[in-house]
ROGUTI-94597 format. One record per atom (N, C-alpha, C, O, CB): x, y, z; residue in one letter; residue number from 0. Coordinates in nm, 3 decimals. Glycine has a CB too. Layout:
{px: X | py: Y | pz: Z | code: A | pos: NUM}
...
END
This chain:
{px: -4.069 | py: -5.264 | pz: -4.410 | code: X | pos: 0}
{px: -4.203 | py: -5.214 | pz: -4.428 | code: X | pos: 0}
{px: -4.298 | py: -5.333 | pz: -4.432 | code: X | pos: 0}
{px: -4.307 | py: -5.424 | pz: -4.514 | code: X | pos: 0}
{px: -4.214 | py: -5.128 | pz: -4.557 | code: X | pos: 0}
{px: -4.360 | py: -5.311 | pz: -4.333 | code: X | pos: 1}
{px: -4.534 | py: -5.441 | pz: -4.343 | code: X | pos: 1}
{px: -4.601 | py: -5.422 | pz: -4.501 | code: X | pos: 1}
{px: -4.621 | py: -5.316 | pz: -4.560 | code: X | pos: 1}
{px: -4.719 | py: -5.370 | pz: -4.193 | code: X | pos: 1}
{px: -4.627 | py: -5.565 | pz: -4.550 | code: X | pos: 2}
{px: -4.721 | py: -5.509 | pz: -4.660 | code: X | pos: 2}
{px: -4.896 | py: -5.545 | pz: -4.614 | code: X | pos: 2}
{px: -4.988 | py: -5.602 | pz: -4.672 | code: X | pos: 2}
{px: -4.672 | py: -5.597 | pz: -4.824 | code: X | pos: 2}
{px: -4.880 | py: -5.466 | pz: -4.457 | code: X | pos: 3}
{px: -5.047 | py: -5.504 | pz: -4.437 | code: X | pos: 3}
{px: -5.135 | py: -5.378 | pz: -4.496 | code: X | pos: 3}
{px: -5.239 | py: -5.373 | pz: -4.431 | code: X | pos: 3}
{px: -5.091 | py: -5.526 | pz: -4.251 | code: X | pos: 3}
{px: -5.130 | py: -5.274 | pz: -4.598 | code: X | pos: 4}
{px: -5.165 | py: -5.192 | pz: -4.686 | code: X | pos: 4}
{px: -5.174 | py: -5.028 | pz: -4.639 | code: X | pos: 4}
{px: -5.139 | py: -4.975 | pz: -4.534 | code: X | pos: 4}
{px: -5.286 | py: -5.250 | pz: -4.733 | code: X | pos: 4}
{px: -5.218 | py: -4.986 | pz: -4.724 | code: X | pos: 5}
{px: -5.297 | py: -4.912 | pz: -4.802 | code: X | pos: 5}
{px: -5.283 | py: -4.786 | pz: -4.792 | code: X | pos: 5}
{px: -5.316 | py: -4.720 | pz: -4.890 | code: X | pos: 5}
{px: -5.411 | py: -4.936 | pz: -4.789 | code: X | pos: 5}
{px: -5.219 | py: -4.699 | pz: -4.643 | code: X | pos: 6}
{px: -5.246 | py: -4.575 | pz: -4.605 | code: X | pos: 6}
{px: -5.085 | py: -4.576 | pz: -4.635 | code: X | pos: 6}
{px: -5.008 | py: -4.596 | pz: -4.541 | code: X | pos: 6}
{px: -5.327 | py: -4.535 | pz: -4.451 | code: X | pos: 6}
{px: -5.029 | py: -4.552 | pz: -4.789 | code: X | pos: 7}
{px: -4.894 | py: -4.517 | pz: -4.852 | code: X | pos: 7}
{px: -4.830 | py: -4.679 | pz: -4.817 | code: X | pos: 7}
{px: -4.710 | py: -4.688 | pz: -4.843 | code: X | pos: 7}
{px: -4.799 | py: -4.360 | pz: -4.766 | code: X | pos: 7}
{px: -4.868 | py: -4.751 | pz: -4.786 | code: X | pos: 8}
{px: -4.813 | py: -4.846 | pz: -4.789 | code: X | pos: 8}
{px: -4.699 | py: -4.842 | pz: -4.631 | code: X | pos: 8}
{px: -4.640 | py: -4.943 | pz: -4.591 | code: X | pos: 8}
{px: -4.755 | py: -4.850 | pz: -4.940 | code: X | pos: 8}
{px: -4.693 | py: -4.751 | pz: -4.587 | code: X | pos: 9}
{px: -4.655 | py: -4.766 | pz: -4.424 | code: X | pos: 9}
{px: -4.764 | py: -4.754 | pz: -4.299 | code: X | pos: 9}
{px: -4.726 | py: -4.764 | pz: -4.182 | code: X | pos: 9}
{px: -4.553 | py: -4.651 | pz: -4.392 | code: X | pos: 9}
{px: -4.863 | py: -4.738 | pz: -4.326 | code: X | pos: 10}
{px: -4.992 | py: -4.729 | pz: -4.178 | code: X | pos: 10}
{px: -5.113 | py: -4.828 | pz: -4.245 | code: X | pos: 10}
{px: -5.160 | py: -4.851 | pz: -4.357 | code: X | pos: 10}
{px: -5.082 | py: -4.515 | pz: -4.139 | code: X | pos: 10}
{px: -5.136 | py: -4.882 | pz: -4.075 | code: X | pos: 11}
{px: -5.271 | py: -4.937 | pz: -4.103 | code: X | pos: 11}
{px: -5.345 | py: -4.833 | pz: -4.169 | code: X | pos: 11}
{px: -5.307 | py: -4.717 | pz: -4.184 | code: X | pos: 11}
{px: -5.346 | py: -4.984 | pz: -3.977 | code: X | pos: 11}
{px: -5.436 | py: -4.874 | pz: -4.201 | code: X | pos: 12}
{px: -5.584 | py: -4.824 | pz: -4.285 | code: X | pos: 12}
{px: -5.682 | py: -4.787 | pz: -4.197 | code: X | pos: 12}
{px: -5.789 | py: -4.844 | pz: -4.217 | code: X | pos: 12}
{px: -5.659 | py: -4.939 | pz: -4.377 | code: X | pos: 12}
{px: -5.680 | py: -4.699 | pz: -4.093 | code: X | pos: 13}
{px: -5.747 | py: -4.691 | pz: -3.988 | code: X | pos: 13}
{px: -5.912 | py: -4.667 | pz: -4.052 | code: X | pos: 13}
{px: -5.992 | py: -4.727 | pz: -3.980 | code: X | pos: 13}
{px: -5.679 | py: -4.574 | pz: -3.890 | code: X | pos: 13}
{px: -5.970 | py: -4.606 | pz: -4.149 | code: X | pos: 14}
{px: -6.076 | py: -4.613 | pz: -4.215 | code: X | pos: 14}
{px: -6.139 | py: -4.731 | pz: -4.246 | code: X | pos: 14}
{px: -6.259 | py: -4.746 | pz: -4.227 | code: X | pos: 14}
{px: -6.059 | py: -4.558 | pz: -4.304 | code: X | pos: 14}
{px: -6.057 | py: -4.828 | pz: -4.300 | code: X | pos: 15}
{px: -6.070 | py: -4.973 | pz: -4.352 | code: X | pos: 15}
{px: -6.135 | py: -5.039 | pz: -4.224 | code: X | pos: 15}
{px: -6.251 | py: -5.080 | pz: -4.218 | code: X | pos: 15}
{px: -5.914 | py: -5.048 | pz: -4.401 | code: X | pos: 15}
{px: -6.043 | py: -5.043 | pz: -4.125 | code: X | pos: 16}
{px: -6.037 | py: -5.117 | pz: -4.015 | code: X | pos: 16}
{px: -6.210 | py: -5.081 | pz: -3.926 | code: X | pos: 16}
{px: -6.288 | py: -5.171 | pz: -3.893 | code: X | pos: 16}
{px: -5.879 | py: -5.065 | pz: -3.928 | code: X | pos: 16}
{px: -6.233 | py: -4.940 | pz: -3.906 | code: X | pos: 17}
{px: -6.338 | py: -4.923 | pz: -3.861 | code: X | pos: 17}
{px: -6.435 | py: -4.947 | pz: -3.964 | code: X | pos: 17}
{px: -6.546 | py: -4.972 | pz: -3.916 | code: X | pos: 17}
{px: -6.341 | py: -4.812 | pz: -3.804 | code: X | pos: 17}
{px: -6.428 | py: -4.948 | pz: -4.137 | code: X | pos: 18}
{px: -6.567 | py: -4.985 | pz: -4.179 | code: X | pos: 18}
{px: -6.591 | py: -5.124 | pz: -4.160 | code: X | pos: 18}
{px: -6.710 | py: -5.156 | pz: -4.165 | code: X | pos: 18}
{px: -6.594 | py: -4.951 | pz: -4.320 | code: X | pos: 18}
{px: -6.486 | py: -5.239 | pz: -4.133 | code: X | pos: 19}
{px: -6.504 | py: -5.341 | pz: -4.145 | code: X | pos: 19}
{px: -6.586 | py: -5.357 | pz: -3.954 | code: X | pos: 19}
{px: -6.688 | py: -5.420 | pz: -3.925 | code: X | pos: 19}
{px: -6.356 | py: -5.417 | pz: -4.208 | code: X | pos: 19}
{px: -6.516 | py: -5.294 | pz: -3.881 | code: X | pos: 20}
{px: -6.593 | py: -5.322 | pz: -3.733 | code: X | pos: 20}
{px: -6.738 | py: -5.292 | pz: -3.790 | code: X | pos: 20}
{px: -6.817 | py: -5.387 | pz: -3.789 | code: X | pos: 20}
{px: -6.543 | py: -5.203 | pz: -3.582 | code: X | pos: 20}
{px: -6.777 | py: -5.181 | pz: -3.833 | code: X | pos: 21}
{px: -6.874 | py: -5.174 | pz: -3.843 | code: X | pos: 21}
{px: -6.980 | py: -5.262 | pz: -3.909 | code: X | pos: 21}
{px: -7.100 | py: -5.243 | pz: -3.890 | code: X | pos: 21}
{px: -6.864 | py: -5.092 | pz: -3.867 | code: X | pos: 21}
{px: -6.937 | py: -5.350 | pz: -3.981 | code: X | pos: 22}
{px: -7.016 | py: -5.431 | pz: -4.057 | code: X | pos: 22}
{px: -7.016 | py: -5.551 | pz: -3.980 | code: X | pos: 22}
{px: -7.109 | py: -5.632 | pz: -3.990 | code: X | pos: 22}
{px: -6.970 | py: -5.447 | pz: -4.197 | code: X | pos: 22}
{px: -6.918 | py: -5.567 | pz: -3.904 | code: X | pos: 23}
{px: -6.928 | py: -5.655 | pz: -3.814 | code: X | pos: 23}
{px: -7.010 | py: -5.640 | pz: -3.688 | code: X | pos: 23}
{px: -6.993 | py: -5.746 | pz: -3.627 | code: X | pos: 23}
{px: -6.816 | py: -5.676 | pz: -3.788 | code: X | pos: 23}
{px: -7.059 | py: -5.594 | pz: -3.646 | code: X | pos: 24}
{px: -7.139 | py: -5.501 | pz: -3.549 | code: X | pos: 24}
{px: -7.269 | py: -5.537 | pz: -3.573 | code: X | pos: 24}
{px: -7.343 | py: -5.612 | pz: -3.509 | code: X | pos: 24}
{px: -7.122 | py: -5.344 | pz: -3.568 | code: X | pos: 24}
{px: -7.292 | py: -5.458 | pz: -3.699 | code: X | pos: 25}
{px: -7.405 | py: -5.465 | pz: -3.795 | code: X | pos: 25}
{px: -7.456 | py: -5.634 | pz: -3.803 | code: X | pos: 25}
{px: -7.562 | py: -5.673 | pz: -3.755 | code: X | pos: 25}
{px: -7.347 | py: -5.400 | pz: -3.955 | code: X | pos: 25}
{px: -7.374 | py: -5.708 | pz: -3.861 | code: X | pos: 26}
{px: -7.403 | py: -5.832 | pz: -3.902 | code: X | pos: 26}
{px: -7.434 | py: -5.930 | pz: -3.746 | code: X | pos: 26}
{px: -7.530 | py: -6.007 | pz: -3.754 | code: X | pos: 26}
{px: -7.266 | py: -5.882 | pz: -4.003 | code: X | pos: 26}
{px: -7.369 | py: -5.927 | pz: -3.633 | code: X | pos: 27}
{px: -7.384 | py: -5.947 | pz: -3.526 | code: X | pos: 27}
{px: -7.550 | py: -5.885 | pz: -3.437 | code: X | pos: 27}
{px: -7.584 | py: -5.912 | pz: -3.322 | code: X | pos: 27}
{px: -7.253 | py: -5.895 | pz: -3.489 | code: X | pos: 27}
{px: -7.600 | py: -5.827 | pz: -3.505 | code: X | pos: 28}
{px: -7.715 | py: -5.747 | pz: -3.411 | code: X | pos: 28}
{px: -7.819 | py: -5.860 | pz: -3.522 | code: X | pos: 28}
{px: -7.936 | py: -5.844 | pz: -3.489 | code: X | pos: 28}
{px: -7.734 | py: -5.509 | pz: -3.422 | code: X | pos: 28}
{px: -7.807 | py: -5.954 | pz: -3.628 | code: X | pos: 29}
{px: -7.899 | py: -5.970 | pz: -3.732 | code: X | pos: 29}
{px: -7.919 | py: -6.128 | pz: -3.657 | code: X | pos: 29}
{px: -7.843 | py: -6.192 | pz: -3.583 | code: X | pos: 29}
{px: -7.837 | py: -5.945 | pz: -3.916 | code: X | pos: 29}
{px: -8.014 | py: -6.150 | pz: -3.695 | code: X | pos: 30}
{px: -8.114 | py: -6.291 | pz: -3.670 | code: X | pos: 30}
{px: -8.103 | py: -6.377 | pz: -3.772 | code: X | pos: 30}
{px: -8.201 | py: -6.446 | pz: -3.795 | code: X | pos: 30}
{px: -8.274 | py: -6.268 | pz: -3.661 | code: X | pos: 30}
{px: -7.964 | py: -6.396 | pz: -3.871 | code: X | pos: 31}
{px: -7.935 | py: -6.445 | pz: -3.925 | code: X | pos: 31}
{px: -7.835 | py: -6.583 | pz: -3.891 | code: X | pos: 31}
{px: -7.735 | py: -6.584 | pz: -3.819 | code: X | pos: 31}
{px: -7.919 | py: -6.361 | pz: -3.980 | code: X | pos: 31}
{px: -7.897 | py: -6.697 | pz: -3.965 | code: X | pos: 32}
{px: -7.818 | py: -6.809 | pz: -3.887 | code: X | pos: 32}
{px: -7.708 | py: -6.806 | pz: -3.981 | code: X | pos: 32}
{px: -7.614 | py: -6.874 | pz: -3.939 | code: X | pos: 32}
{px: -7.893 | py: -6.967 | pz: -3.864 | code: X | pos: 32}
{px: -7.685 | py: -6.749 | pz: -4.101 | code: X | pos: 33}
{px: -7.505 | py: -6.744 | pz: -4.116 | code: X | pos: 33}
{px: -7.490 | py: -6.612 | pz: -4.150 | code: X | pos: 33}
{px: -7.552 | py: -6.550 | pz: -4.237 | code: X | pos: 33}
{px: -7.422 | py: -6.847 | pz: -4.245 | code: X | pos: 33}
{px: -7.370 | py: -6.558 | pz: -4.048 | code: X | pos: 34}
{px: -7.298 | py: -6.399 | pz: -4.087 | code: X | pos: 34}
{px: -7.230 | py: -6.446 | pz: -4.153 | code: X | pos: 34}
{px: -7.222 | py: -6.569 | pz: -4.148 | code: X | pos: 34}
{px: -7.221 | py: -6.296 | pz: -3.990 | code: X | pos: 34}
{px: -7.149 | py: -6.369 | pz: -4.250 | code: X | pos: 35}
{px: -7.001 | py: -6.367 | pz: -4.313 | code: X | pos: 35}
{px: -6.987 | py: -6.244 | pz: -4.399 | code: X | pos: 35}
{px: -7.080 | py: -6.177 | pz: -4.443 | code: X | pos: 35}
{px: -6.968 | py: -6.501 | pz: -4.407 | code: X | pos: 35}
{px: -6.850 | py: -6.223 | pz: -4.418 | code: X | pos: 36}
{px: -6.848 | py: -6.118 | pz: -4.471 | code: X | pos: 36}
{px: -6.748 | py: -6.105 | pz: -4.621 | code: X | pos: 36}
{px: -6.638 | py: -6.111 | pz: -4.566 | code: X | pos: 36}
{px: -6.813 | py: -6.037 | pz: -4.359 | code: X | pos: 36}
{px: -6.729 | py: -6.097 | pz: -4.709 | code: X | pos: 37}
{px: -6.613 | py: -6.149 | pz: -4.845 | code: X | pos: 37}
{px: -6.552 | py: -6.019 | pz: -4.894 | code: X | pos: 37}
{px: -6.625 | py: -5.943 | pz: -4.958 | code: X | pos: 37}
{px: -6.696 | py: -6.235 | pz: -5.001 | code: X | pos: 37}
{px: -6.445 | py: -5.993 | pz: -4.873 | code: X | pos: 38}
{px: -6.343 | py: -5.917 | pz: -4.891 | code: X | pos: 38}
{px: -6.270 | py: -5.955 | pz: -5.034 | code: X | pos: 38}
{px: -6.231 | py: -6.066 | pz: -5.070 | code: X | pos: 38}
{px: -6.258 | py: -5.930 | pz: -4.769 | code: X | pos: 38}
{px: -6.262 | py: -5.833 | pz: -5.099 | code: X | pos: 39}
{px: -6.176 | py: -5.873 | pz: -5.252 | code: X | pos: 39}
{px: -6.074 | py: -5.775 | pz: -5.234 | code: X | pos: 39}
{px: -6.056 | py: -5.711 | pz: -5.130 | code: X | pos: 39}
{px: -6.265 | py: -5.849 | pz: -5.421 | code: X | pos: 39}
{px: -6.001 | py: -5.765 | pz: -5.350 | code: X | pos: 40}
{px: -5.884 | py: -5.653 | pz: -5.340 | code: X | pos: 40}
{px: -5.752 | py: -5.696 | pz: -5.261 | code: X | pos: 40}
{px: -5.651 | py: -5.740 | pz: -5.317 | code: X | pos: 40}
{px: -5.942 | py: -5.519 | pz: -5.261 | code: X | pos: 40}
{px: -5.763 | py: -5.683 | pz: -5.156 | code: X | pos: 41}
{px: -5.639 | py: -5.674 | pz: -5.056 | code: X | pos: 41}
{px: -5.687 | py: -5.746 | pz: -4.930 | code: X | pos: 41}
{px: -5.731 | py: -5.704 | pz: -4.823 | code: X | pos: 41}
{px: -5.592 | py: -5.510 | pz: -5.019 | code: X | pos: 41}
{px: -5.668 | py: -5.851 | pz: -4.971 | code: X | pos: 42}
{px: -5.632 | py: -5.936 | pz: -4.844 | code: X | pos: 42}
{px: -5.586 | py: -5.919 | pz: -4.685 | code: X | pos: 42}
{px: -5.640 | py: -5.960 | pz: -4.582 | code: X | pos: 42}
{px: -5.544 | py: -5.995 | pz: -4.885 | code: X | pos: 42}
{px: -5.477 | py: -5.849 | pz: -4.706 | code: X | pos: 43}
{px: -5.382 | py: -5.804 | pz: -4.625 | code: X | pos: 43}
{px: -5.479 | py: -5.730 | pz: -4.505 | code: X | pos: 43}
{px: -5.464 | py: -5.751 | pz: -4.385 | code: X | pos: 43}
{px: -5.271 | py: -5.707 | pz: -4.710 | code: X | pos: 43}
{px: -5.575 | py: -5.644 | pz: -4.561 | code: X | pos: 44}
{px: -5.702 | py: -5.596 | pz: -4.485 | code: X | pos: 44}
{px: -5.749 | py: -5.667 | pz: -4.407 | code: X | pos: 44}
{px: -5.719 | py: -5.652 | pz: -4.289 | code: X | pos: 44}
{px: -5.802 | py: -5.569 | pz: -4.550 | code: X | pos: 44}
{px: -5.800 | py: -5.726 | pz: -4.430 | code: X | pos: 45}
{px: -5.918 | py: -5.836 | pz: -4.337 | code: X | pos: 45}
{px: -5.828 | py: -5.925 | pz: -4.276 | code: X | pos: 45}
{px: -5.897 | py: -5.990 | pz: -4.198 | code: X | pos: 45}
{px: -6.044 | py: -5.941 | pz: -4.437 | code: X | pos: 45}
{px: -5.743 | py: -5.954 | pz: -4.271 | code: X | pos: 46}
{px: -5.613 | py: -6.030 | pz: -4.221 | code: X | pos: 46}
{px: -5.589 | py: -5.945 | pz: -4.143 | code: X | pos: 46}
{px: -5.638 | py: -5.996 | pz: -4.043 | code: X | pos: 46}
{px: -5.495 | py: -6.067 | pz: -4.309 | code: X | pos: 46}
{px: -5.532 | py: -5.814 | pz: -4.099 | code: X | pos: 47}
{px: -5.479 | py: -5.749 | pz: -4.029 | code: X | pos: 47}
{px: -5.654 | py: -5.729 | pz: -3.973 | code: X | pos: 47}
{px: -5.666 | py: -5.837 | pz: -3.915 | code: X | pos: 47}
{px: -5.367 | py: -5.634 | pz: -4.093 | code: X | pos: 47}
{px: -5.756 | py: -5.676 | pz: -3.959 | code: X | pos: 48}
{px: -5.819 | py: -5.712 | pz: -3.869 | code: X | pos: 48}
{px: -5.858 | py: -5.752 | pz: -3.802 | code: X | pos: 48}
{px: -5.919 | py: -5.701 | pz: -3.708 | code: X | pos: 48}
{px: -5.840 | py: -5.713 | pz: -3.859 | code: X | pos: 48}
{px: -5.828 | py: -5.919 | pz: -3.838 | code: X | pos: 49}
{px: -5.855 | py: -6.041 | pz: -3.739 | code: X | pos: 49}
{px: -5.747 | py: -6.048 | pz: -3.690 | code: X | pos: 49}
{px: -5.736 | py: -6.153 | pz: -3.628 | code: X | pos: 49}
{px: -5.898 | py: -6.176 | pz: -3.787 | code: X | pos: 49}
{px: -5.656 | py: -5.983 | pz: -3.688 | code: X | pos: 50}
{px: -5.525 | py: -6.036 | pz: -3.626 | code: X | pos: 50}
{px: -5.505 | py: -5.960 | pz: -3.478 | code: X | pos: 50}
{px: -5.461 | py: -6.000 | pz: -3.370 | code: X | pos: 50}
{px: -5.389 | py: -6.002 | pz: -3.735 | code: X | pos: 50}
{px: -5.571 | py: -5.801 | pz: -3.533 | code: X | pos: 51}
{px: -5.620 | py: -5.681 | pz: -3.438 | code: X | pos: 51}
{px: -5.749 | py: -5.728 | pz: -3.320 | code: X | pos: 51}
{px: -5.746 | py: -5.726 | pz: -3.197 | code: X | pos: 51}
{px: -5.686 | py: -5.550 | pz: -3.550 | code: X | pos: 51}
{px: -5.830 | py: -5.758 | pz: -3.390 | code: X | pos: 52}
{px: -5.981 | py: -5.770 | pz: -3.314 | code: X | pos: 52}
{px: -6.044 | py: -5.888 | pz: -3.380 | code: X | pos: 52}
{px: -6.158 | py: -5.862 | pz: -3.419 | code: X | pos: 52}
{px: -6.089 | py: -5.627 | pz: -3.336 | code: X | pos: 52}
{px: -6.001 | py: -6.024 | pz: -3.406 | code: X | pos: 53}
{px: -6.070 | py: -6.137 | pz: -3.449 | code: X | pos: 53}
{px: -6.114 | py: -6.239 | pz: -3.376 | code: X | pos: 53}
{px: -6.193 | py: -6.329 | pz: -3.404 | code: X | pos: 53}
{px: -6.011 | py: -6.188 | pz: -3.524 | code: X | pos: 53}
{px: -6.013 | py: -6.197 | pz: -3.210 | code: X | pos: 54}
{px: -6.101 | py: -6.241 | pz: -3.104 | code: X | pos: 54}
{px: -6.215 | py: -6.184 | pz: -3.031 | code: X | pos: 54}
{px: -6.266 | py: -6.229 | pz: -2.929 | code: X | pos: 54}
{px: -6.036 | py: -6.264 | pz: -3.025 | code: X | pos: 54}
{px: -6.253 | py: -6.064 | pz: -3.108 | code: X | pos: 55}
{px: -6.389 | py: -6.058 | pz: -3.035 | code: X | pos: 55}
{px: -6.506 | py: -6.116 | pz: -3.090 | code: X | pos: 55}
{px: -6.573 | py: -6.190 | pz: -3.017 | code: X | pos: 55}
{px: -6.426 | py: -5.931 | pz: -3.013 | code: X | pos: 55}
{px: -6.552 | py: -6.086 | pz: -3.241 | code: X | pos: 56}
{px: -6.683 | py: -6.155 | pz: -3.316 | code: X | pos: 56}
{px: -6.615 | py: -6.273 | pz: -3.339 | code: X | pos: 56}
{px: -6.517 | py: -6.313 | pz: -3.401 | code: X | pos: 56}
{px: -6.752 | py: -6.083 | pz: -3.465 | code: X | pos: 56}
{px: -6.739 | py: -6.333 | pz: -3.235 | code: X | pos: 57}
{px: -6.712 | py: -6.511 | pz: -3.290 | code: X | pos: 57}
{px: -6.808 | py: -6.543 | pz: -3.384 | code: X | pos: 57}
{px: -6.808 | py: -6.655 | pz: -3.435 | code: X | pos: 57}
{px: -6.731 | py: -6.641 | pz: -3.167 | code: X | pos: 57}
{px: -6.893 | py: -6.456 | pz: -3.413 | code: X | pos: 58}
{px: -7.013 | py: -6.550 | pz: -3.491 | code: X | pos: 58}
{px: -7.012 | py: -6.486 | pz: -3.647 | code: X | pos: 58}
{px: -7.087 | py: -6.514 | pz: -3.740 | code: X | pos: 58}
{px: -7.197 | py: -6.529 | pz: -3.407 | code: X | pos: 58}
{px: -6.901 | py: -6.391 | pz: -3.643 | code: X | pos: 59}
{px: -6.892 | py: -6.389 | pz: -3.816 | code: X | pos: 59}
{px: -6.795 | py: -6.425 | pz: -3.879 | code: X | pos: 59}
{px: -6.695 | py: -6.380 | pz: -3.822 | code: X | pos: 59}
{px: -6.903 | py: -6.274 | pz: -3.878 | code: X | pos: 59}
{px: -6.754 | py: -6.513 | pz: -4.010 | code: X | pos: 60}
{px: -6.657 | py: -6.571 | pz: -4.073 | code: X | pos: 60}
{px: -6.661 | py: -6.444 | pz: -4.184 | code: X | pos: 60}
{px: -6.731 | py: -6.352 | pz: -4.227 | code: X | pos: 60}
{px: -6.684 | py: -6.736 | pz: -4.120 | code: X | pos: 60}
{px: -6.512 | py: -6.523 | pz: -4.196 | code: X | pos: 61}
{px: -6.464 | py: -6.374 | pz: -4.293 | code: X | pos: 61}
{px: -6.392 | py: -6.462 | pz: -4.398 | code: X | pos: 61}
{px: -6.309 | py: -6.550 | pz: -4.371 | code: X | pos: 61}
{px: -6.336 | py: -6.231 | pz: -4.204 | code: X | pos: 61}
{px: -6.435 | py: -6.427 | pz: -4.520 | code: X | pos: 62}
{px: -6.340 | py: -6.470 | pz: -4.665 | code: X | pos: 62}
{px: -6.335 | py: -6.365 | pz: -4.733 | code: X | pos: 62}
{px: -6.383 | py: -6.253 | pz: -4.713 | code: X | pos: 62}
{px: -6.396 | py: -6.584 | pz: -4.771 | code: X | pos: 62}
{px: -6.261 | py: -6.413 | pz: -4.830 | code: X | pos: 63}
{px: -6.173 | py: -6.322 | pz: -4.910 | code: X | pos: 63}
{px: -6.175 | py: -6.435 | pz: -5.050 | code: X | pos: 63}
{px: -6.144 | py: -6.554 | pz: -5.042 | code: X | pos: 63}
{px: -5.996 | py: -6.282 | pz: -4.822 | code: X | pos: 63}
{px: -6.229 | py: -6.344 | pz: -5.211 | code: X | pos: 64}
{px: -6.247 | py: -6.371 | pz: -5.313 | code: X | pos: 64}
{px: -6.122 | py: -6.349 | pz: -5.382 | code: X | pos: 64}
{px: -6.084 | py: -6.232 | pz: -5.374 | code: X | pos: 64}
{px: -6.348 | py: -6.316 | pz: -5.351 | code: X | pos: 64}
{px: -6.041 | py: -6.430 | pz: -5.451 | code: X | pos: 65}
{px: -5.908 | py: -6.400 | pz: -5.557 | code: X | pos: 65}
{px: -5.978 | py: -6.396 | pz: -5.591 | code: X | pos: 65}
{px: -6.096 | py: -6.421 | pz: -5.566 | code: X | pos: 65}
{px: -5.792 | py: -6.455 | pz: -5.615 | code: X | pos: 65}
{px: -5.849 | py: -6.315 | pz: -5.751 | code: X | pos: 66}
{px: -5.908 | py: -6.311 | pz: -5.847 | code: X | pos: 66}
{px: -5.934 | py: -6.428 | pz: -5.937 | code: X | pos: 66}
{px: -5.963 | py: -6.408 | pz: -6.055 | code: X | pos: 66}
{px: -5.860 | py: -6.229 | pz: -5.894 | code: X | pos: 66}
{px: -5.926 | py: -6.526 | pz: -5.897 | code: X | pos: 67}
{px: -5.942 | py: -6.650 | pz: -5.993 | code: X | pos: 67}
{px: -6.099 | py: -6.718 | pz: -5.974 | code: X | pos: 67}
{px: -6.166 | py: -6.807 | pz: -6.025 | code: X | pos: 67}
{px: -5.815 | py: -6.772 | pz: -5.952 | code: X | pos: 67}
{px: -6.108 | py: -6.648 | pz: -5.899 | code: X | pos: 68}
{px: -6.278 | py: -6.692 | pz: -5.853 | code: X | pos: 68}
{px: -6.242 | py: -6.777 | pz: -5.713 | code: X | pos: 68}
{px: -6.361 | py: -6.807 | pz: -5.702 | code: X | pos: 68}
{px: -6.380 | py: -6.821 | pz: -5.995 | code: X | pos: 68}
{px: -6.199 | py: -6.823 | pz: -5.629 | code: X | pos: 69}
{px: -6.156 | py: -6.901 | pz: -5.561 | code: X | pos: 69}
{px: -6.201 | py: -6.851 | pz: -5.376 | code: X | pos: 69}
{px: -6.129 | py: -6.765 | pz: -5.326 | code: X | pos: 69}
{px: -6.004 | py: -6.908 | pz: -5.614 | code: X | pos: 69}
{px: -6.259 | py: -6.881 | pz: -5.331 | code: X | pos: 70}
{px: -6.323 | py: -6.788 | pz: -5.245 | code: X | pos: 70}
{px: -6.278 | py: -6.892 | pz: -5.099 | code: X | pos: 70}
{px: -6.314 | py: -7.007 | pz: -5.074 | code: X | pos: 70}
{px: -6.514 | py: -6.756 | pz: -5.289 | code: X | pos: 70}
{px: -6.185 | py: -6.799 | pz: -5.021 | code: X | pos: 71}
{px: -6.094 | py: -6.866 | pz: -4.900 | code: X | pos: 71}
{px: -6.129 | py: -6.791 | pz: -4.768 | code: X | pos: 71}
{px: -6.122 | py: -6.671 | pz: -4.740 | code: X | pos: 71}
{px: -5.919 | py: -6.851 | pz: -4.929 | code: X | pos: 71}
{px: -6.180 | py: -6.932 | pz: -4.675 | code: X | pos: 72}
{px: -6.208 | py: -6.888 | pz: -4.520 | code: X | pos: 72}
{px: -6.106 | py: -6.850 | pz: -4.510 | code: X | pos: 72}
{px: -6.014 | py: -6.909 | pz: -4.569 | code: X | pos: 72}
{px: -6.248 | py: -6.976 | pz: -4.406 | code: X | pos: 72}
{px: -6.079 | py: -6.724 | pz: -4.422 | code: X | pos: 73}
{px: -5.997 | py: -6.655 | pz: -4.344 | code: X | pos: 73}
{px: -6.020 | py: -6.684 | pz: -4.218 | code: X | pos: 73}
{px: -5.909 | py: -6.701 | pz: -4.169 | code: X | pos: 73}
{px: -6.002 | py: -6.530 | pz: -4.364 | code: X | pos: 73}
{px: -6.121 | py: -6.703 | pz: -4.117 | code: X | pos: 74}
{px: -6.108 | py: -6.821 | pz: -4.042 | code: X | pos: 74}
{px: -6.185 | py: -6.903 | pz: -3.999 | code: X | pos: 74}
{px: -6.143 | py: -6.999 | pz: -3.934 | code: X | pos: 74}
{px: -6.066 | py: -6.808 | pz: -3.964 | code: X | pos: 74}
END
């Protein structure tokens, strides 16, 4: 069994996956000189999306907050 999450712990998160396109989308249409986006909880998420579709948005970086406060480019 993958522990890439959430839908019983055997299926992608197909919900997850499209809210995150969407924010990516979103953040891509903005006149902002830095996108990014910070993911807490489950890692495994935003990891399995860039792994899916992380070659298409080049212009948004994606991290992910432990819980220790510690806040890590994903890429």
């Amino acid at each position: 069994m993958r522990n890439t999450s959430l839908v019983r712990r055997i299926a992608d998160p197909p919900a997850k996956l499209m809210e995150i396109a969407g924010h990516v989308f979103l953040l891509e249409q903005t006149q902002a000189a830095v996108r990014f986006l910070v993911f807490g909880n489950q890692r495994e998420v935003p990891e399995l999306w860039l792994r899916k579709y992380g070659r298409l948005p080049r212009s948004v970086d994606f991290y992910f907050l432990n819980a220790d406060g510690q806040l890590v480019h994903l890429r």
